[in-house]
N, C-alpha and C positions, 0 to 999 in steps of 0.2 A: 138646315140640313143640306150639307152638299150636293149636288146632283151630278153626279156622270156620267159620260155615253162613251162606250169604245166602238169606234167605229171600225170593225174588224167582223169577216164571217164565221175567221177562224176558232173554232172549240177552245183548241189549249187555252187563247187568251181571253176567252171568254172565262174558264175555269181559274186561271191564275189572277185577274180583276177581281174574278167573285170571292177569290180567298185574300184580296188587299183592302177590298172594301166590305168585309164581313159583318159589321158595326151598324145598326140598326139604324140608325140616325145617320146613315151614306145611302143615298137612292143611285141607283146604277142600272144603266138602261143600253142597250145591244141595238146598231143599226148595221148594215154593209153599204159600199161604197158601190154606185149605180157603174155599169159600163165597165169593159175589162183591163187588165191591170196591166201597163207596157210587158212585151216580151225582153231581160235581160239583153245588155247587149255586151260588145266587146269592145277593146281598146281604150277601157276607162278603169280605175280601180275599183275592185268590188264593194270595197266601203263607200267610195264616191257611189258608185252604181244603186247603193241601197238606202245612202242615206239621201239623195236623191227623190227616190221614189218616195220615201215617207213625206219629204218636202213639198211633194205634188198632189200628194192625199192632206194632207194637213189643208194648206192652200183649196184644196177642193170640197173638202167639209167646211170649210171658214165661208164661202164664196157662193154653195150653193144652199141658196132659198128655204129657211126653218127649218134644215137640214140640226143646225147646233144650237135652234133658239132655245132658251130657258134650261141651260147647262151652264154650271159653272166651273167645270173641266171636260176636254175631249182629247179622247187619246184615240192616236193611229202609230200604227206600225208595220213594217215590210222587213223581211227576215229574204235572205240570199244565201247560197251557201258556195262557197268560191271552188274553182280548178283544182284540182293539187299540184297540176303541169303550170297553172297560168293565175296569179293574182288579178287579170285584168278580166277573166273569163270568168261568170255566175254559171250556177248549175242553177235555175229555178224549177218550175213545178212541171213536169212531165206532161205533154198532152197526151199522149197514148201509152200502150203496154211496151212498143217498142223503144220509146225513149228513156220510160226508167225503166228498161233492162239494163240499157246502153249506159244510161246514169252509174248504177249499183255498181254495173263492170268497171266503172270509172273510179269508182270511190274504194272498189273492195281488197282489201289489205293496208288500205293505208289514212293519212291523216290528213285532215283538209279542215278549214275552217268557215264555220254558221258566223254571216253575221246580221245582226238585227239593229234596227233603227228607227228609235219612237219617237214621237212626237207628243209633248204635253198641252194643250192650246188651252191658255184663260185670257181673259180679257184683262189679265193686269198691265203693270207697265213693265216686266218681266220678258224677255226674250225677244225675238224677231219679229214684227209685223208683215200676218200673211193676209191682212183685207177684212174689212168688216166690222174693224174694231179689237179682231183675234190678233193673239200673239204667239208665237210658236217656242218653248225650248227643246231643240232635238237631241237626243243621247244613242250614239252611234258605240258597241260593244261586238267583240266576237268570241267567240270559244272554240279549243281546239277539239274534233271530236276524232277518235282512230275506228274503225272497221277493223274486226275480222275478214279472214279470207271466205267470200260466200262461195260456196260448189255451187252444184246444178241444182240441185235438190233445196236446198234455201230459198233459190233463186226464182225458182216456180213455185214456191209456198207464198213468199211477197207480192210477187205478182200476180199471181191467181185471185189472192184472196182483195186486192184492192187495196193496200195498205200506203200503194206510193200515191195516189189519189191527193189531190191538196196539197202538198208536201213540199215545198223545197227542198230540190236533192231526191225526192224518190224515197224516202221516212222520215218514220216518226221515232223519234228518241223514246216517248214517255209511253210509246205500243210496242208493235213489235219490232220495230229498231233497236231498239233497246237491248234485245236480245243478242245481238251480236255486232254492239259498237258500246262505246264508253266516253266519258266527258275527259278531257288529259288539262285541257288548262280552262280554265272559266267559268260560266256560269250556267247551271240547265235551265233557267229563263229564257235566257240568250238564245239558246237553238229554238227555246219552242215557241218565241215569235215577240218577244219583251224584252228589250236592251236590261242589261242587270242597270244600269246605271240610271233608267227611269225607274224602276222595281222601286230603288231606293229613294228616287225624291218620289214618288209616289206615297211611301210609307212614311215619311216623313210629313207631307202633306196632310195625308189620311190622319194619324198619330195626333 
């Protein structure tokens, strides 16, 4: 029986794992990653920026201590969601109400792109060596997603209610983001926190 661990806090990929390993005979087990997660920076591409960081979580579940003993897959991933003025510039998770206001104003009317960047780590001889014995294949994907125009009235509905909370970008696609944005090119994996392109060798794995 397979066993494995996504190392992520995040719900959505806890919910989209639960629906790849649904199979009775896959044991699948939920940790988060100790210590907080770099601040986005600039002057880099946001796909370097993201796939990056999955790089450093990968590397960090490999390295710290019966963190991924007795798994024989672990998956991490870091989702960014880009500028629409700057490719080099991440919009990641909002520390206060003031910032995703200032996010949504950013985002709203127009189309920017989520990208996400997973990390599959077994101990075959399959992919990059990140220590340990582990090996890493990363799958780095993005999706185009468009906003509507939010008013004022939208605007203190999201914010009030805590919805940017977690979020790269300031929402949730598969909550109430959803309500007033759309997927234009890609995958809704991909914004909610799983490269489509792990999705896939994961179900091929799983399969």
């Amino acid at each position: 029986m397979p066993a494995i661990l996504l190392a992520s806090a995040s719900e959505r990929r806890r919910m989209m794992m639960e629906e790849l390993s649904s199979e009775e005979s896959i044991e699948l087990r939920f940790c988060t990653l100790d210590g907080e997660e770099p601040a986005p920076s600039s002057g880099l591409e946001v796909n370097l920026q993201v796939e990056g960081a999955c790089l450093n979580k990968a590397r960090f579940v490999a390295l710290e201590k019966n963190k991924a003993e007795g798994f024989d897959i672990v998956v991490v991933s870091d989702t960014l969601v880009e500028d629409p003025d700057d490719f080099q510039m991440a919009l990641g998770k909002p520390k206060d109400e003031f910032e995703a206001t200032s996010t949504l104003i950013r985002l709203s009317g127009r189309r920017h792109k989520v990208w996400s960047s997973t990390a599959i780590i077994n101990r075959g001889s399959e992919g990059m060596p990140i220590g340990s014995g582990w090996n890493a294949r990363i799958f780095t994907d993005y999706s185009i997603v468009e906003f509507d125009e939010i008013d004022s009235e939208i605007m203190e509905y999201l914010i009030g209610n805590g919805s940017w909370i977690g979020k790269a970008g300031g929402y949730d696609l598969a909550g109430d983001g959803g309500k007033f944005s759309r997927i234009i090119i890609g995958d809704e994996s991909t914004v909610l926190g799983l490269s489509i392109g792990a999705v896939e060798e994961l179900k091929r794995i799983l399969s």
